[in-house]
C-alpha positions as CSV (number, residue, x, y, z in Angstrom):
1,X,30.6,-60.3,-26.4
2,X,32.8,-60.4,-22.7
3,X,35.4,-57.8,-24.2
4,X,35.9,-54.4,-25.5
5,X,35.3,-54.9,-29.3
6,X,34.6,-52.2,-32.0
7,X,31.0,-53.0,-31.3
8,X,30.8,-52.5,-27.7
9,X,32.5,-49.3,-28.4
10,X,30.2,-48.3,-31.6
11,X,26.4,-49.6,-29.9
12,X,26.8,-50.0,-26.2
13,X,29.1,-47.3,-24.7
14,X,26.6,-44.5,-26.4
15,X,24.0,-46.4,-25.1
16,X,25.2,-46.4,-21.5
17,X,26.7,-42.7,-21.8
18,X,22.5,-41.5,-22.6
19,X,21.7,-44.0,-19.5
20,X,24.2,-41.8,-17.4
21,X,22.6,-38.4,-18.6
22,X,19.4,-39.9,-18.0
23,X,20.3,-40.4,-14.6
24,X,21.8,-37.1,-13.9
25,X,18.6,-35.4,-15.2
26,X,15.9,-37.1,-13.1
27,X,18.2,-36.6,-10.3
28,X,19.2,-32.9,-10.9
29,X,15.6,-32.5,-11.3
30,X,14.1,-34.1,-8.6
31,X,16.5,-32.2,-6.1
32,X,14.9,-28.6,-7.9
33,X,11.6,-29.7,-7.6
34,X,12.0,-31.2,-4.4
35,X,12.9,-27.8,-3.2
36,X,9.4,-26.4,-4.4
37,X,6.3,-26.7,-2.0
38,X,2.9,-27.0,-3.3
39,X,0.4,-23.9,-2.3
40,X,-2.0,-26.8,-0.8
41,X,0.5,-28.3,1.1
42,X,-0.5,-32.0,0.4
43,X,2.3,-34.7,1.1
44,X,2.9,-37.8,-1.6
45,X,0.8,-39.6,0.5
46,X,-2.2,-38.0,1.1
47,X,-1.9,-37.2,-2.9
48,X,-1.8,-41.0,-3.6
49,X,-5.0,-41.6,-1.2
50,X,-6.8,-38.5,-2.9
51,X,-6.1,-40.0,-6.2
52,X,-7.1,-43.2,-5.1
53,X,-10.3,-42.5,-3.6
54,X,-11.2,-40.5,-6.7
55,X,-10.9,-43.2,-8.4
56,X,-13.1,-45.5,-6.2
57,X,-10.1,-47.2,-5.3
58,X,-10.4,-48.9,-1.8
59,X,-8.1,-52.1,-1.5
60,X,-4.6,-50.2,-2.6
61,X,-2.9,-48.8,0.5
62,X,0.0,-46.5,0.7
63,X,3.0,-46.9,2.5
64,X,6.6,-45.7,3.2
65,X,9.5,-47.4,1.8
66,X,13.4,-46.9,2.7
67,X,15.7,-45.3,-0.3
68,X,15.6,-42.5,-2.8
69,X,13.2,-42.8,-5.6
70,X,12.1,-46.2,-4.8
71,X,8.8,-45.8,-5.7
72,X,6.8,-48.2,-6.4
73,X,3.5,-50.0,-6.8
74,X,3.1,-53.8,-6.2
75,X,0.0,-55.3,-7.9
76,X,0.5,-58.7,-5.9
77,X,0.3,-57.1,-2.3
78,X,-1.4,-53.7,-3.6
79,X,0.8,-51.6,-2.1
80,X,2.2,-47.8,-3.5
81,X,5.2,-47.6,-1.6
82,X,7.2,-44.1,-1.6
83,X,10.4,-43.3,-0.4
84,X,11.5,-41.1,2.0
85,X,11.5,-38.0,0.2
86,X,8.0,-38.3,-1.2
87,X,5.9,-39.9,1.2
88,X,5.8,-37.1,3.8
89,X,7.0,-34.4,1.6
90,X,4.8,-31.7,0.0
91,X,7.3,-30.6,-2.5
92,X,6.0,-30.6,-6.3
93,X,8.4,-33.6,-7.0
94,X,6.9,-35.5,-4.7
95,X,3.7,-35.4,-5.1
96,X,4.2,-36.1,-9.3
97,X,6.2,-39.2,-8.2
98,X,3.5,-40.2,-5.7
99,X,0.6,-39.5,-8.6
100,X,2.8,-41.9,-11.2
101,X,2.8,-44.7,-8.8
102,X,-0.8,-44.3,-8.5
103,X,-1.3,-44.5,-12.0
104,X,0.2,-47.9,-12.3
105,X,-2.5,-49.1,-9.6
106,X,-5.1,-47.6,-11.2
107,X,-3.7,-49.2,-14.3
108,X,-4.0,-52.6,-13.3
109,X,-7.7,-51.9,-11.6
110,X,-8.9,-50.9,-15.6
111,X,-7.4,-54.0,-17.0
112,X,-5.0,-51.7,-19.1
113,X,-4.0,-53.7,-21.9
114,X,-0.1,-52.6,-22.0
115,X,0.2,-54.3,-18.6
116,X,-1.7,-57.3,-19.2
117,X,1.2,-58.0,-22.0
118,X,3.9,-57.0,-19.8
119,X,2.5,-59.4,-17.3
120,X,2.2,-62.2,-19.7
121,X,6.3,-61.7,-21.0
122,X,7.4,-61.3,-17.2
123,X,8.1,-64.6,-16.4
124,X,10.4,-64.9,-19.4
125,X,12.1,-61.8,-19.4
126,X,13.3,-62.4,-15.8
127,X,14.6,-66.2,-16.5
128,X,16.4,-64.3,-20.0
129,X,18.1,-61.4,-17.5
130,X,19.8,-64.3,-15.9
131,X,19.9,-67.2,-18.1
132,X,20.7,-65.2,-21.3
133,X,24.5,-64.3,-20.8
134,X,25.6,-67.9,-19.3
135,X,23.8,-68.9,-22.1
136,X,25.8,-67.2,-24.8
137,X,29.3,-67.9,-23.3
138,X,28.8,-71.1,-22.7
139,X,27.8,-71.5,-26.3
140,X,30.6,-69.1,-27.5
141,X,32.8,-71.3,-25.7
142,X,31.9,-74.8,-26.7
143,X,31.3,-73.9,-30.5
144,X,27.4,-74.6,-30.0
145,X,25.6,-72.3,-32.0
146,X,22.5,-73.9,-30.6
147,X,23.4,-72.1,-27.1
148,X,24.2,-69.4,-28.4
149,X,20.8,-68.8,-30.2
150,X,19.4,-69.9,-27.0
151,X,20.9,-66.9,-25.1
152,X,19.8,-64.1,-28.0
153,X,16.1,-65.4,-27.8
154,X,15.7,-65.2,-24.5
155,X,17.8,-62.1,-24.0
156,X,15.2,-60.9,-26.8
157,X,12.8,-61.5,-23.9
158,X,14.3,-58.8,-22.0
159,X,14.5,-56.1,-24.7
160,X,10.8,-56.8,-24.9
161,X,9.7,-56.5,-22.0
162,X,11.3,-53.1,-21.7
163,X,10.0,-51.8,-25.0
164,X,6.5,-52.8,-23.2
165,X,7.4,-51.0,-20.0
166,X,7.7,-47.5,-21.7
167,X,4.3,-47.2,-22.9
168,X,3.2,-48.2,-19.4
169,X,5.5,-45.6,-18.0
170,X,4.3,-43.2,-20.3
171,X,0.7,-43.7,-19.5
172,X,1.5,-43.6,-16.1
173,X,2.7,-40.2,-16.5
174,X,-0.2,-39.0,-18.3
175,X,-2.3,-40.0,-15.8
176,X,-0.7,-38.6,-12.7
177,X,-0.8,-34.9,-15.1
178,X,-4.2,-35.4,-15.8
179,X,-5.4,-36.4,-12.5
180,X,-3.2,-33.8,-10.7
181,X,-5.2,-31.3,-12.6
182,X,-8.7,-32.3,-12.0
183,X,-8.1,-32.8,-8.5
184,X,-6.8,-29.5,-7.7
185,X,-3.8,-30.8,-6.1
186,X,-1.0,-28.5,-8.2
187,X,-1.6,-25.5,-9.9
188,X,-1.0,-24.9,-14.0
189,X,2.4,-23.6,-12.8
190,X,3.0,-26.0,-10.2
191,X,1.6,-29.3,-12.5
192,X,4.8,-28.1,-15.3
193,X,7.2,-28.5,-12.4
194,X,5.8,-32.5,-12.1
195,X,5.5,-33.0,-15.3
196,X,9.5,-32.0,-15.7
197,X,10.4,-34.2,-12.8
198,X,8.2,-37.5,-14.6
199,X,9.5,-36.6,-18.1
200,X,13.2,-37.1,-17.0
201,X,12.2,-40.4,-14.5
202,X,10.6,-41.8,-18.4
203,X,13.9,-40.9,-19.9
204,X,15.5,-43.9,-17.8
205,X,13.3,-46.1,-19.1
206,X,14.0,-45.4,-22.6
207,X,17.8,-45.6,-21.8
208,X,17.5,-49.0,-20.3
209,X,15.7,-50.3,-23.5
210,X,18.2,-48.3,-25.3
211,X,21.2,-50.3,-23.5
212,X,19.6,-54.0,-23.8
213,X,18.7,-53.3,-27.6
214,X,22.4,-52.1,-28.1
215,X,23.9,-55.5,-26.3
216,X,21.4,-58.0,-28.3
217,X,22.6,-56.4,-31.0
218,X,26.2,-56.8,-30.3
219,X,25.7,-59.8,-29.4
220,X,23.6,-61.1,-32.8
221,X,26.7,-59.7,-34.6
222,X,29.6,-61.2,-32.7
223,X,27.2,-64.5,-32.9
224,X,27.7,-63.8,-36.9
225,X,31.0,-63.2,-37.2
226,X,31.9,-65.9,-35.5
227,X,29.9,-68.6,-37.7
């Protein structure tokens, strides 16, 4: 699973070809949105605070974080922090970003149900994405199956929790469009902009499930051949 085989070549280099596309798309698009003011003239801040007090949402605050496209919202501290580009920007890629992140707080103030699963397989998928691999080669190397089946369960765990994660991204998106539009904050013409912007950003998400589901599955076949 360490080397260049013929299923590396066949599953995972597609895989991380559409992850590199992906990334060029929600880049290339961010930078032409990001070029485009709203007529209103709201920043990704005062968007997110809009959104939030809409929402009768008072114990989320919004702050600035350092980086490009490191938004993000923390449920443990309730913060939405934006990066530079979208906190005090007014551009139309801004303020769909900042509207995402919000819908992930407002998300976890409903008690949506996708999260509350994607909470409850966190723990595991984070001691898989660094227990999994080891795992595996270790098993590989001393001829214990056991290991190895040890590393595809919990590796499992990962591709999981990113299968879970799109729907939340998705819904995300759907809420910062819909909310966008009843507040006012973007025009029809304006909200197609965001919704470009968001559609590519959910495109990364589907390539990094995309990329795990293509290793597991390079990985349960090697784990065949070799028995």
């Amino acid at each position: 699973m360490f080397y260049i085989d013929n299923y590396y070549l066949m599953l995972v280099v597609p895989a991380i070809i559409f992850s590199l596309i992906a990334q060029m798309m929600v880049q290339s698009r961010f930078k032409k949105y990001s070029e485009i003011f709203s007529a209103k003239g709201l920043t990704g801040e005062d968007t997110a605070n809009l959104i939030l007090m809409k929402n009768g949402i008072s114990d989320v605050s919004v702050g600035r974080i350092n980086g490009n496209l490191t938004d993000n919202f923390n449920p443990k501290t309730k913060v939405i922090s934006l990066s530079q580009p979208v906190y005090g920007s007014s551009s139309i890629a801004a303020i769909g970003v900042a509207a995402h992140e919000t819908g992930h707080a407002i998300q976890h103030n409903t008690g949506y149900s996708a999260i509350k699963l994607r909470n409850a397989v966190l723990p595991v998928a984070q001691f898989g994405s660094s227990a999994a691999v080891p795992l595996a080669i270790l098993g590989f190397f001393l001829g214990l199956p056991m290991l190895v089946n040890a590393g595809i369960i919990l590796f499992s765990a990962v591709v999981l929790f990113q299968v879970i994660t799109l729907p939340v991204e998705f819904n995300a998106s759907r809420r910062a469009a819909t909310l966008l539009k009843e507040t006012g904050v973007l025009s029809e013409q304006e909200l197609e902009g965001a919704k470009k912007v968001l559609a590519a950003a959910a495109l990364t998400y589907v390539a990094a499930m995309l990329t795990s589901l293509m290793s597991l599955l390079r990985l349960i076949l090697i784990s065949r051949r070799r028995d």
